[in-house]
C-alpha positions in Angstrom: -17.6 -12.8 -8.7 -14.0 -12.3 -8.1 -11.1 -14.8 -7.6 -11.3 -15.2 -4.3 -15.5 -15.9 -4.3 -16.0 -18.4 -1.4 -13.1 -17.4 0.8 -14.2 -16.6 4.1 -12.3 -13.8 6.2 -12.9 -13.1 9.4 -11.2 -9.3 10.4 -10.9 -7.8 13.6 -11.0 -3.5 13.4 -7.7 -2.1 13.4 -5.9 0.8 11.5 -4.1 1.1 8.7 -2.5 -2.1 7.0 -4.4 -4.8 8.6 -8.1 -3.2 7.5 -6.4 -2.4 4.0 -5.2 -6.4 3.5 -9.2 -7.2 4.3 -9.8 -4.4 1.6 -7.4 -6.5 -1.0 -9.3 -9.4 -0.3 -12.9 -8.3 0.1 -12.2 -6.3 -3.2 -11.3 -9.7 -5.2 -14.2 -11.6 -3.9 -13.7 -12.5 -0.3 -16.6 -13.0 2.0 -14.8 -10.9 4.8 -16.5 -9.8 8.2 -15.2 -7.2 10.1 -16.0 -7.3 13.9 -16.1 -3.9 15.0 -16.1 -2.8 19.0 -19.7 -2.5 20.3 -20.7 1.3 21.1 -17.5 2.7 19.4 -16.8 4.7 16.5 -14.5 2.7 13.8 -12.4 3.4 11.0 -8.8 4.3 9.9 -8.6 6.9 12.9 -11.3 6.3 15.0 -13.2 9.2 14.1 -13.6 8.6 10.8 -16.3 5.8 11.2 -17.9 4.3 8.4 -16.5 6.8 5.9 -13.3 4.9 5.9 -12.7 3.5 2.3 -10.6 0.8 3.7 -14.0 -0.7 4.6 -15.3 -0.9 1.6 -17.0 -4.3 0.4 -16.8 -5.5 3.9 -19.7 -6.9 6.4 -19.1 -5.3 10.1 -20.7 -7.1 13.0 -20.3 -5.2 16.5 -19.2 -7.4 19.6 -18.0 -6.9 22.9 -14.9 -9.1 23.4 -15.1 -9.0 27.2 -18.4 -10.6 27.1 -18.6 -14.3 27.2 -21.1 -15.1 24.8 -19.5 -12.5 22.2 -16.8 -14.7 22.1 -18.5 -17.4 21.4 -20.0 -15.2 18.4 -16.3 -14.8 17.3 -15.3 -18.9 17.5 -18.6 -19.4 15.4 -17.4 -17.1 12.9 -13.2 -18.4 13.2 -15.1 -22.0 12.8 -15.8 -21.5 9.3 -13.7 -18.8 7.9 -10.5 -20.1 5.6 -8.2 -16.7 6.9 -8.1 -14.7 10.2 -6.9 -11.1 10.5 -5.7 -9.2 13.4 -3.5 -6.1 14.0 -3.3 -6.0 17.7 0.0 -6.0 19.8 1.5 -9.0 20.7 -0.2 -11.1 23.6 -3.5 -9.3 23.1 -5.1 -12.4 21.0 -3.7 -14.5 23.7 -5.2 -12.7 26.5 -9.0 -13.4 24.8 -8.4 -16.7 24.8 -8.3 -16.4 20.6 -4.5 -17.0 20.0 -3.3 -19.0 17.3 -2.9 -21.9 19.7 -6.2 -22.3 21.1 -8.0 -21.6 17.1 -5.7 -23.7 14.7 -6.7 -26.6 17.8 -10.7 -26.1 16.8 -10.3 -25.2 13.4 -7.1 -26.6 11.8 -7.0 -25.2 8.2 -7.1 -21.8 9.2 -4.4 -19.2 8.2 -3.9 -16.8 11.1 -2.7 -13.7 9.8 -1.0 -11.2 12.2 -0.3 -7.8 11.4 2.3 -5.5 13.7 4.9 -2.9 13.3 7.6 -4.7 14.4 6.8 -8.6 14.4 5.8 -10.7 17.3 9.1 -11.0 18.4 11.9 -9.3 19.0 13.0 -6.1 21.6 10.5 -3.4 19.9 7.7 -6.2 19.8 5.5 -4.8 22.1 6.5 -0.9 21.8 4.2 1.3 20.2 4.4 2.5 16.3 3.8 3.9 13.5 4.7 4.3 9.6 7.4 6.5 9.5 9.1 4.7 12.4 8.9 1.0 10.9 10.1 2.7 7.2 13.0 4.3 8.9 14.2 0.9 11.1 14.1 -0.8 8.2 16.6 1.9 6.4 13.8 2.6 3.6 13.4 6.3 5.4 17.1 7.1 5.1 17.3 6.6 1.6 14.3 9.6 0.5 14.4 13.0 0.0 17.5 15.4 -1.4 20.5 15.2 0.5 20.9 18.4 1.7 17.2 18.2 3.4 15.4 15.7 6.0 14.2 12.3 5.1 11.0 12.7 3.3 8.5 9.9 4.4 5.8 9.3 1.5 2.6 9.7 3.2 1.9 6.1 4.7 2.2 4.3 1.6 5.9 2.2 1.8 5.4 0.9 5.6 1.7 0.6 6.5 0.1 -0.5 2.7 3.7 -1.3 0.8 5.1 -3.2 3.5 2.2 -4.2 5.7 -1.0 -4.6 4.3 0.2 -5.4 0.8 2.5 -8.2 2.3 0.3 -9.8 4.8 -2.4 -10.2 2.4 0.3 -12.1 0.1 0.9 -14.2 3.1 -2.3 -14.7 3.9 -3.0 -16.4 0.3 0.2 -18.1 0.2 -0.7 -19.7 3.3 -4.3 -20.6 2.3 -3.0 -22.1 -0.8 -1.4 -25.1 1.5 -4.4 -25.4 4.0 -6.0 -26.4 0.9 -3.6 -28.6 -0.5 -2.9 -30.5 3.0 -5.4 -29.0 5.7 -3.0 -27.6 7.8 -3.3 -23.9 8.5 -0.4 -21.9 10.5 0.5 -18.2 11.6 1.2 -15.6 9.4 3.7 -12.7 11.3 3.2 -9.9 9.2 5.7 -7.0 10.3 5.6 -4.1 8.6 9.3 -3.4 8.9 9.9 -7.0 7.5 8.0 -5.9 4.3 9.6 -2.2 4.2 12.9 -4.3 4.0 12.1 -6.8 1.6 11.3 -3.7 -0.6 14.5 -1.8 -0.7 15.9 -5.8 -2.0 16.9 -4.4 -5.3 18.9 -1.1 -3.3 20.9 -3.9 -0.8 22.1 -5.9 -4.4 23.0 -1.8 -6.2 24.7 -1.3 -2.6 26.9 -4.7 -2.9 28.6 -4.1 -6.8 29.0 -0.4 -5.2 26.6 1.0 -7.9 24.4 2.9 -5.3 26.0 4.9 -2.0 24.0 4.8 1.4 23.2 8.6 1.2 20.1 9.9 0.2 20.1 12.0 -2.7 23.4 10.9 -4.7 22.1 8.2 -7.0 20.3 7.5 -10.2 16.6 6.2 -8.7 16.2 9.1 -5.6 16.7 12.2 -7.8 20.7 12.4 -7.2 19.9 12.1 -11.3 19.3 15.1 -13.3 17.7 13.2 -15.9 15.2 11.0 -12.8 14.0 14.4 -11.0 11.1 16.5 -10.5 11.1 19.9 -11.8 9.3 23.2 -11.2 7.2 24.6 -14.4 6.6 28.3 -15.2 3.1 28.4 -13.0 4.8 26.4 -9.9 3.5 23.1 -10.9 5.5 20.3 -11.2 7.0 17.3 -13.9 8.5 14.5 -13.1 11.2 13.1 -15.3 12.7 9.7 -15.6 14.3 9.2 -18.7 17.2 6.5 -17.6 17.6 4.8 -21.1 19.1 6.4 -23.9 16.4 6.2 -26.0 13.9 7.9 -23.6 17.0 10.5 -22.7 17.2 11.6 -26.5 13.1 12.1 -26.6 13.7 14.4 -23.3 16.2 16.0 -25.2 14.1 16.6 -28.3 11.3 17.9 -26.5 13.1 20.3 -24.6 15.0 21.4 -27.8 18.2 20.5 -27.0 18.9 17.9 -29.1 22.3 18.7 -30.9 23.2 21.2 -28.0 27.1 21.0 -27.8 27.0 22.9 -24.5 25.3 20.8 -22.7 26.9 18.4 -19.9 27.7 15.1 -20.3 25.1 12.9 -18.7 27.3 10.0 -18.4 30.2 12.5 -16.1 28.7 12.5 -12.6 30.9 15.5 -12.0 28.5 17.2 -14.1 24.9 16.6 -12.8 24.2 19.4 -11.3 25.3 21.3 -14.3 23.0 19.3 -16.2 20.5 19.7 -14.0 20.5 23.6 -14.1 20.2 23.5 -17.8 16.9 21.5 -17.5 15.7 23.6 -14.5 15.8 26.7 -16.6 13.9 24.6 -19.2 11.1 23.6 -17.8 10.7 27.2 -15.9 10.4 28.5 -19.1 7.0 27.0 -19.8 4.0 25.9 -17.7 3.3 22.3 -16.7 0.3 22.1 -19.4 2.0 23.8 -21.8 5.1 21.0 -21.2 2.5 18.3 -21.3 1.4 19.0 -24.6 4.6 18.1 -25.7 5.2 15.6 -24.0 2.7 13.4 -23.6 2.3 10.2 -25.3 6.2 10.3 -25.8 8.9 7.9 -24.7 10.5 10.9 -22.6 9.4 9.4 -19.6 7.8 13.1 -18.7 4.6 12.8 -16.7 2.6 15.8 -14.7 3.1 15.7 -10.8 -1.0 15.6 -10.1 -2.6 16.3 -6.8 -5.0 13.5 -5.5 -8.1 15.4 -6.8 -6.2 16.2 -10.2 -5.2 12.5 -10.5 -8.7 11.0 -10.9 -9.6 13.6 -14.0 -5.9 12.7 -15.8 -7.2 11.5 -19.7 -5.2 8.1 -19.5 -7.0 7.5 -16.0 -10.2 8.2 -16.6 -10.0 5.8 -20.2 -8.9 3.0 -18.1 -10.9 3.5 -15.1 -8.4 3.3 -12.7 -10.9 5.5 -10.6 -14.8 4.7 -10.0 -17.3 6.4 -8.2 -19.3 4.1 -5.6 -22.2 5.4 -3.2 -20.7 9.1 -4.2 -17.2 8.4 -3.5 -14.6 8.7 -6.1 -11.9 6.3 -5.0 -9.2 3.7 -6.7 -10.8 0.5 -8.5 -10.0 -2.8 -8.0 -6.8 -4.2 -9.0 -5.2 -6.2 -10.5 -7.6 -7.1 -12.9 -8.3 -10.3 -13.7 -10.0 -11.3 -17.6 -12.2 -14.0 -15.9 -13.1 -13.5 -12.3 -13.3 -9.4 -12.4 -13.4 -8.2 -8.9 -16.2 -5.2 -7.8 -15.6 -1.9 -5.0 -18.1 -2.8 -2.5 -19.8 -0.4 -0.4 -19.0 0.9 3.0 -20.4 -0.6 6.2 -21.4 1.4 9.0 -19.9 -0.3 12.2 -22.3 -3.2 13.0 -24.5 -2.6 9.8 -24.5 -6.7 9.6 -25.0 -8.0 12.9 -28.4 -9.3 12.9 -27.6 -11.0 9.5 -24.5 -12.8 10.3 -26.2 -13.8 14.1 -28.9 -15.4 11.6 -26.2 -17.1 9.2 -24.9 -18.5 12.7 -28.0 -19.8 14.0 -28.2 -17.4 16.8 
């Protein structure tokens, strides 16, 4: 049983961040239905259907929400769940007649959580989105990739999980926490452009003392460093180095050999990064990325091997800590965090509607 055993979600199909909250939850212990359309494929993009991971752990029930007596299947189910999650554009709750107003009337403890691109309010609140436009409104875009090259978005991961689904499941908890304490439930406006921002904090505070300048490319945490970069090995694979302390810097040093090296250029002289930087490029050419991680690893250099997704689930440290498990066939990421008491469990994948019959029976219909 995991930490959230007895917490009941109830999840309307969506893409992205809003199925990927339910995935947080239903991974730690949550009882969390998923109402899927009647006679349509589900899933992350539609076409993907019950192979969608983000499903995992999950019951689906299919409904029609333009019949009258579905609807009535969906208050039954709102009247007993602790959290609500949808991901539709603003109004569309509304137009059902399941907005926050008419549910928090019949079921006052219950945390409405609401997932968007751009907030319920505001002049982009009911334009379309995705990802890559929410990461760069919120400035997070701007600041990735090298400077002499376009912005470089990382996958999906900052806006729709980092920023979205990450967030709104944080809300979603914070917000149960006080419908326990005093019964009252509220709304929960998760935006994912909110979140993005709220990420690049610590980058706003850098920019205020002037220790970080708002172009891409030129500072110590988005490889304007020579000694924070990713470099190319002998057999076009790649490392990626971060050794910002001096400690860490002199193991870097050591295992490239070039501890003592009077030539080479001052770290501490920005004027000379990209010296520096041609002195390490030539380095790590000269060997391949195994060959480099055989030094390397289990060092404080702060050197690590840029994996591929596949490559990532076989890595030694990885596979000793399980942060990968294989459920129903599917390698995938575990559970986390972890928790020493209250360990949660990957679930398997619903197909859409899988659980209808039973949660109809659980309802008394």
């Amino acid at each position: 049983m995991g930490p959230l055993d007895g917490v009941r979600v109830v999840e309307f199909a969506g893409l992205g961040p809003g199925p990927f909250c339910g995935m947080l939850l239903a991974d730690l212990g949550a009882d969390v239905v998923r109402i899927d359309r009647k006679g349509a494929p589900s899933g992350l993009l539609g076409s993907v259907g019950a192979t969608s991971l983000l499903d995992r752990g999950k019951r689906s029930i299919a409904l029609d929400l333009k019949d009258p007596a579905d609807l009535d299947v969906v208050r039954a189910l709102v009247a007993r769940a602790d959290v609500l999650l949808e991901g539709f554009r603003p109004g569309v709750m509304e137009r059902l007649g399941l907005g926050p107003d008419e549910l928090l009337a019949d079921v006052p403890a219950l945390v409405y959580g609401r997932m968007t691109g751009w907030g319920q309010t505001g002049p982009l609140a009911h334009s379309a989105g995705h990802d890559i436009g929410y990461i760069a409104l919120a400035g997070a875009l701007g600041g990735s990739g090298r400077p002499d090259e376009r912005p470089a978005p990382p996958m999906n991961l900052l806006g729709d999980f980092g920023g979205g689904g990450v967030f709104l499941a944080l809300g979603a908890l914070a917000a149960l926490i006080r419908a326990r304490a005093t019964g009252e439930g509220q709304v929960v406006d998760a935006a994912i452009v909110d979140g993005t921002a709220v990420l690049t904090t610590m980058i706003h505070g850098l920019l205020d003392t002037g220790a970080w300048t708002d172009r891409r490319g030129q500072n110590l945490l988005d490889t304007g460093a020579p000694f924070y970069d990713v470099y190319r090995c002998a057999d076009g694979q790649f490392l990626a180095v971060g050794a910002l302390e001096e400690p860490f810097y002199a193991a870097l040093l050591a295992g490239l050999g070039l501890t003592g090296d009077r030539t080479l250029p001052d770290r501490t002289d920005r004027r000379q990064w990209e010296a520096l930087r041609d002195r390490f490029t030539e380095a790590f050419a000269s060997r391949t990325r195994a060959q480099w991680w055989e030094v390397f690893e289990g060092t404080d250099a702060c050197v690590a091997p840029v994996w591929s997704l596949q490559e990532a689930t076989t890595d030694r440290h990885n596979v000793e800590r399980g942060v990968f498990v294989e459920v129903d066939g599917v390698r995938q990421p575990a559970v986390a965090p972890r928790f020493s008491a209250t360990p949660g469990v990957v679930g398997s994948v619903p197909h859409p509607g899988q659980h209808t019959a039973e949660i109809l029976t659980e309802l008394g219909r």
